[in-house]
TORFI-161008 format. One record per residue (C-alpha): x, y, z; residue in one letter; residue number from 0. Coordinates in Angstrom, 3 decimals. Layout:
# residues N
R        X        Y        Z torfi guse
R        X        Y        Z     a  NUM
...
***
This chain:
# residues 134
R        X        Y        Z torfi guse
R   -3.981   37.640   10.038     x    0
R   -6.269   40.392    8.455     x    1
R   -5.101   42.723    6.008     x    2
R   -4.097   46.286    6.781     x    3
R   -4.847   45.372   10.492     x    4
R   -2.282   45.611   13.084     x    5
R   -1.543   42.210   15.052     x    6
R   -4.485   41.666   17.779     x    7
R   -4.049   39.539   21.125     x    8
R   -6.589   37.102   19.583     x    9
R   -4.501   36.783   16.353     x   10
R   -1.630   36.014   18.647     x   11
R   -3.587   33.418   20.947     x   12
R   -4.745   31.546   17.151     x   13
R   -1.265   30.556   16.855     x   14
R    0.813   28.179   18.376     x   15
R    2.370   29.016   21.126     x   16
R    5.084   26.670   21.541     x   17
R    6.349   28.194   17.791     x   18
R    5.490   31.437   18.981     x   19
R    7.463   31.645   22.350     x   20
R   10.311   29.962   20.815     x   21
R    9.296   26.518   22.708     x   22
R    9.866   24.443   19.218     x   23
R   13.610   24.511   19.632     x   24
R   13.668   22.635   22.886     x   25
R   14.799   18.986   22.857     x   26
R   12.933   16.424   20.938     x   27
R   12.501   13.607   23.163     x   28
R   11.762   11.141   20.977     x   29
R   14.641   11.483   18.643     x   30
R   16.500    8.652   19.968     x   31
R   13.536    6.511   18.663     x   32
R   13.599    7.801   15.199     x   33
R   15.784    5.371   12.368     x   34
R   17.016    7.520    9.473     x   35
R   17.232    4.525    7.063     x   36
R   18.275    7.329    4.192     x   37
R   21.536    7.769    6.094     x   38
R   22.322    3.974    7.165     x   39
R   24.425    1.413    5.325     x   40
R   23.748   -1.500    3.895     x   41
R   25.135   -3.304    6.558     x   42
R   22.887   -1.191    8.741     x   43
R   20.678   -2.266    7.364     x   44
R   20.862   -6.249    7.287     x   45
R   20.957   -5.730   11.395     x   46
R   18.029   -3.583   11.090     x   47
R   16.397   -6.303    9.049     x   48
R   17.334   -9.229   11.573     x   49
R   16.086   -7.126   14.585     x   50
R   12.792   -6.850   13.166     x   51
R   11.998  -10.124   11.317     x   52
R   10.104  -11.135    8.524     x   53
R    6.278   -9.407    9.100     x   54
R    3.913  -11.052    6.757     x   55
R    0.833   -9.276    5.803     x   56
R    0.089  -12.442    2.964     x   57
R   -2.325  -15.125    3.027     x   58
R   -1.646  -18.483    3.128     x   59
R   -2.219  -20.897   -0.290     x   60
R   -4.999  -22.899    1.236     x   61
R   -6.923  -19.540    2.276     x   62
R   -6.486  -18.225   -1.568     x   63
R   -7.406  -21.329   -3.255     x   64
R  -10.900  -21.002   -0.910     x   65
R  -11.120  -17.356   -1.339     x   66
R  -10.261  -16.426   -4.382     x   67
R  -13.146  -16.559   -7.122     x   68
R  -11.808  -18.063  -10.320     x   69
R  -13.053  -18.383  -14.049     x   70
R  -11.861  -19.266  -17.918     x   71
R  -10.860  -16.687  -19.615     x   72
R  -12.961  -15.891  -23.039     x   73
R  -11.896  -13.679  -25.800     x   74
R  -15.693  -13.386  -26.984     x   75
R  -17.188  -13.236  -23.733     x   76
R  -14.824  -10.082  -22.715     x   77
R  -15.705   -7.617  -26.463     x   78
R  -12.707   -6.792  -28.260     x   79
R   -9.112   -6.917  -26.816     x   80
R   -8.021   -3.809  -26.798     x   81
R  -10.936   -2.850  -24.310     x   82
R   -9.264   -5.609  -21.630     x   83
R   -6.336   -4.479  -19.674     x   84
R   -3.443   -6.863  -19.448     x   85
R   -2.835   -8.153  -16.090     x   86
R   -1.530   -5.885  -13.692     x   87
R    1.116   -8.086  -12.458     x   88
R    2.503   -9.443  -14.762     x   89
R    1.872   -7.245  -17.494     x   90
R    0.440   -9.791  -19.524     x   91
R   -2.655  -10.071  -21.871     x   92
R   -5.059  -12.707  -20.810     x   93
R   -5.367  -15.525  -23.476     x   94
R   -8.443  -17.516  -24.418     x   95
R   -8.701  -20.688  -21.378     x   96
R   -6.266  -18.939  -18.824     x   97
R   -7.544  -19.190  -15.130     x   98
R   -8.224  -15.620  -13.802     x   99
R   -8.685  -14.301  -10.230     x  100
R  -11.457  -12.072   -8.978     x  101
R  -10.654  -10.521   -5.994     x  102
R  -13.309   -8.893   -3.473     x  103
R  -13.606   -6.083   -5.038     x  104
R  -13.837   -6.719   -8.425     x  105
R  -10.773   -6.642  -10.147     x  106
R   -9.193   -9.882  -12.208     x  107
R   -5.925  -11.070  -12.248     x  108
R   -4.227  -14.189  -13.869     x  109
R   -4.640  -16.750  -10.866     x  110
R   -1.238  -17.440  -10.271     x  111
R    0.093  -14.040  -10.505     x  112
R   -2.770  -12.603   -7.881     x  113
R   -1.847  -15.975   -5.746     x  114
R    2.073  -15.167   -5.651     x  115
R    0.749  -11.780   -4.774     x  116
R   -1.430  -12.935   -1.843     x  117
R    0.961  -14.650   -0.467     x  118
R    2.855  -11.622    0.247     x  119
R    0.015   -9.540    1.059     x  120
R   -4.064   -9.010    1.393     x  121
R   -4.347   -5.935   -0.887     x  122
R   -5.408   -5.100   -4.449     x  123
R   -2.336   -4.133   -6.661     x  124
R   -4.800   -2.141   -8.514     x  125
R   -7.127   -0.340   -5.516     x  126
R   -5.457   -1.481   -2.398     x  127
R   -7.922   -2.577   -0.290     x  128
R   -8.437   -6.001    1.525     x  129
R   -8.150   -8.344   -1.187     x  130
R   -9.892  -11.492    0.180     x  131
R  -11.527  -11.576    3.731     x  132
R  -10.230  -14.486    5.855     x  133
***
């Protein structure tokens, strides 16, 4: 609203009507729809789990073996260790000969930890987007 104004009907027709009439309070009909998985039990739960299944969003292992972009790791090639992050994963720092991952876009992983990762699902850890295309 303006300042030191009085209330206008266009500053009234701005705002939303259904709050303004007093409309908001009616009956949500979708509420009956809504799961409030704070509030449930664990055994709640487990049903709520066997209703919906198992949704997998990872990759299979022949897809990230044919995907994935892999390399030795070199101590020398890399500059001095403390400018290398340790693996995201597993928190680990890469050692000279380990097989590391390069995902689409860019970032590099120990190759088993980014597969068991894949497997579960097609994101960066790091960036989150699509990890490998299909």
């Amino acid at each position: 609203m303006r300042r030191g104004g009085g209330l206008r009907f266009e500053d009234v027709m701005i705002l939303d009507q259904s709050v303004f009439f007093g409309v908001a309070d009616m009956h949500d009909r979708h509420r009956d729809m809504r799961l409030d998985v704070d509030n449930m039990s664990y055994e709640e739960l487990l049903a709520l789990e066997e209703r919906i299944g198992n949704v997998s969003t990872g990759l299979s292992e022949e897809t990230i073996l044919s995907s994935l972009k892999q390399r030795k790791y070199f101590s020398i090639a890399m500059g001095t260790r403390s400018e290398v992050e340790p693996c995201c994963v597993c928190q680990e720092d890469y050692s000279d000969g380990e097989d590391i991952g390069t995902l689409e876009c860019g970032h590099e992983f120990h190759s088993e930890c980014i597969k068991q990762w894949l497997m579960q699902k097609n994101l960066c850890p790091i960036c989150k987007t699509a990890a490998l295309n299909k």
